[in-house]
N, C-alpha and C positions, 0 to 999 in steps of 0.2 A: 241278669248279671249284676245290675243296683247291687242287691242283697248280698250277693256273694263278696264285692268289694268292698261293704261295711262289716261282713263279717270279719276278714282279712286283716281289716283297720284296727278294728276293736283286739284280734288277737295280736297283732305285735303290740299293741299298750299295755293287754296282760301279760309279753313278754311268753307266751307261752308257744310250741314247737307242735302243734297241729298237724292233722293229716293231709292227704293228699286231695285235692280239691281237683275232680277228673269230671270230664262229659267223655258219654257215650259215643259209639262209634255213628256213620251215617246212616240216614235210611237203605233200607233194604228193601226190594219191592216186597210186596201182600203175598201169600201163598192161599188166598180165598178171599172173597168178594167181600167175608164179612170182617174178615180182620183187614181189610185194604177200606172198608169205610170207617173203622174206628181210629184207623192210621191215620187217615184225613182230619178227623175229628180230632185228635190231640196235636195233630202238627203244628208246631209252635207253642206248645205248651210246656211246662218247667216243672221238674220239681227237686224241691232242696232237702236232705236226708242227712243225716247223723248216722255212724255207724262205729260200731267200737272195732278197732285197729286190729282184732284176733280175727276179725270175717273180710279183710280185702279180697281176699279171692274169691270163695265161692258168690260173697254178693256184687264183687264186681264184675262178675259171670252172668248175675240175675239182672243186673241192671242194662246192661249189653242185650241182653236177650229180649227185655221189655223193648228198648228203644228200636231195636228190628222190627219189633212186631206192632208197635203203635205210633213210630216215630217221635214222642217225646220224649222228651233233654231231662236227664237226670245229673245231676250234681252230687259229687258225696263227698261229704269233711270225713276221716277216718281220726281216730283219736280214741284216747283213754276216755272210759265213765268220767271222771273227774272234769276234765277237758270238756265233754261235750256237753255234761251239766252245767257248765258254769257259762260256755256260751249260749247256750237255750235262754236261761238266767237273765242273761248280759244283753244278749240282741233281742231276745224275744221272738226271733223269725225261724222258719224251717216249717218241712211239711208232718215230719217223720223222725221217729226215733228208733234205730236195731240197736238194742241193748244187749251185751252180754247175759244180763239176766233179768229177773223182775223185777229183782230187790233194788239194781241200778234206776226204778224208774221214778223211786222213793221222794229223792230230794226234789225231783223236778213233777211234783203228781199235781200241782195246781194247772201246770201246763200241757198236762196228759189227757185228752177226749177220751179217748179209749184204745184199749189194746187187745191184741192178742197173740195168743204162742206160735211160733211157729215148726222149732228142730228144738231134741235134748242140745244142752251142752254140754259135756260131759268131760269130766277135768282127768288127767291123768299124771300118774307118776313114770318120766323118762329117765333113761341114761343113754352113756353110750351105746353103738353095736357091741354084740357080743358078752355084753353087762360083764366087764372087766372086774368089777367089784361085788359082785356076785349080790347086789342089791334085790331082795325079795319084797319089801313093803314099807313103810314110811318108816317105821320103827329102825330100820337101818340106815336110814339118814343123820342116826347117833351116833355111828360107827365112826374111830379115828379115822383120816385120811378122805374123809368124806364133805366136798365141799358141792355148795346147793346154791343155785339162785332161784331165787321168787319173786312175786308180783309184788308192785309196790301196795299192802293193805291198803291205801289211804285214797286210792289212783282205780284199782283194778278189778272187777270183782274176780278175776282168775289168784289174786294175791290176797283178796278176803278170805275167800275157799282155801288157799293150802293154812294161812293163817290159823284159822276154824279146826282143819282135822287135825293140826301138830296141834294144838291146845290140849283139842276134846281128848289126844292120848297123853296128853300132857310132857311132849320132848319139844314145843316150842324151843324154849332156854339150850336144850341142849344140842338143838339142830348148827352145825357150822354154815349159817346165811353167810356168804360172801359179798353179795351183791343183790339190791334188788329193783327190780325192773320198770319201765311205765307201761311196757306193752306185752301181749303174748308173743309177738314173734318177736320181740326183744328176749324176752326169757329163754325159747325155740335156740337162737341165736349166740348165746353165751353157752349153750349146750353140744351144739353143732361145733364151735370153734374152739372147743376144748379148753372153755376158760371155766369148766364145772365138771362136777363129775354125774349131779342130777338134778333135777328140775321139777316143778307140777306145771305143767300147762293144758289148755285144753286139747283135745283128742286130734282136731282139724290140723294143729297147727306143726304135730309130728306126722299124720298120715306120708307117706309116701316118703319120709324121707330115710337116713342111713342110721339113725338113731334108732332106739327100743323102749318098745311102752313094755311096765312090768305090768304080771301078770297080778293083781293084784285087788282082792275086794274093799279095801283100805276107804278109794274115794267114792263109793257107789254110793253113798248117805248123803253126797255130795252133790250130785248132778241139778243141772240147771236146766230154765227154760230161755231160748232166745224170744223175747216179744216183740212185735212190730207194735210202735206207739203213734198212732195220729196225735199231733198236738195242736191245740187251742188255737194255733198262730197261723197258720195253714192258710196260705191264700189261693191253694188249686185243689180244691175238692172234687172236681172233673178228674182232674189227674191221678189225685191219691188213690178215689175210688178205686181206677182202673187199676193201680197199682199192686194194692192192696187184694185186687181179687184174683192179678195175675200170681201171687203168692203162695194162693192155694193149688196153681193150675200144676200138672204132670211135669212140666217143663222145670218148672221152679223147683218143685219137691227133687227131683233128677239131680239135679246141679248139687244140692243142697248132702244129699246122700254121696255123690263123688268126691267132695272133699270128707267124708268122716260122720258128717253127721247122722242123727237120727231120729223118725219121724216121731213121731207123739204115738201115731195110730196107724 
């Protein structure tokens, strides 16, 4: 917990509005002999994780699910790419990095061991139910009457990506951006509450709800990978290990497909 209260520290000096900093639920007993001595084996052990603010749910699902099953305490900062760069940066501590994409793991690659993919992330054009405005593909995010929020480019990779495809068709300039966001479910949010009429966010973060993804080939040039990053700083290698392998397990991939996502293979 040291760590976590200098991180804490360091982030109100940068003044910056961080995520939510959560431990998992309690133990649960073993359901076999052999996951009830690895549960022993990690008990009391910690580990500290970065995750970008568009995957609270399903990885605060996976993290839950670990601590049932091995009994060690995961901690997770949730925040913007920008954010969780610049405290990796700043503090130099954590176990783990779930990046929105790869490209996120760029600035901070001195402090990157290794990584690997784990689910697409795959970005989507929303609007309302019932597409009121009869919106077919990004091209009509030109249309009068047509107001959009995005990701903040500088903050998001979800607001690099719409960034990217209004360019590559070149309606950037003519898109009406109203507002733009730090987070995916900031963006989700300005859509939901009808302070927009359409949005690019990624796929997870409309699943299930009253809103509509268009149907459209527009972002498929677009789609991302989530990687899990061990970093250089890592002071529970027992733990990440187990972590990291619980990532590939059934349980994990399960969780991961129920919000939206989807698998590599």
């Amino acid at each position: 917990m040291k760590r976590v209260k200098k991180w804490l520290a360091v982030l109100l000096v940068a003044g910056m509005a961080l995520g939510l900093v959560t431990g998992c639920s309690s133990n649960t007993e073993s359901k076999s002999q052999d996951t009830a001595k690895q549960g022993t084996a990690l008990s009391g052990k910690n580990l500290f994780v970065y995750c970008g603010a568009g995957m609270t749910k399903p990885f605060g699902e996976i993290t839950d699910a670990f601590k049932a099953e091995t009994g060690c305490e995961v901690q997770v900062v949730y925040a913007n790419a920008a954010q969780i760069q610049n405290q990796i940066q700043t503090t130099q501590e954590g176990d783990l990095f779930i990046a929105g994409s790869a490209d996120e793991l760029t600035p901070v690659k001195d402090m990157v061991k290794e990584s690997k993919n784990l689910v697409k992330h795959i970005p989507v054009l929303a609007v309302k139910s019932g597409n009121p405005l009869g919106i077919t593909g990004l091209n009509d995010l030109t249309k009068d009457g047509v107001e959009v929020v995005l990701g903040d480019a500088d903050a998001t990779p979800i607001g690099k990506i719409a960034n990217k495809a209004l360019t590559d068709l070149g309606i950037l300039g003519n898109v009406n951006v109203i507002a733009r966001a730090a987070t995916a479910p900031e963006i989700f949010n300005a859509l939901s509450t009808d302070e927009c009429n359409a949005i690019i966010v990624w796929k997870e973060n409309v699943q299930g709800s009253t809103t509509e993804i268009v149907k459209t080939t527009d972002l498929d040039a677009y789609v991302k990978t989530v990687p899990a990053a061990s970093l250089t700083c890592s002071q529970n290698p027992e733990a990440l290990g187990e972590f990291l392998t619980f990532l590939d397990s059934e349980k994990a991939k399960n969780i991961w497909k129920s919000y939206g996502y989807e698998l590599l293979n």
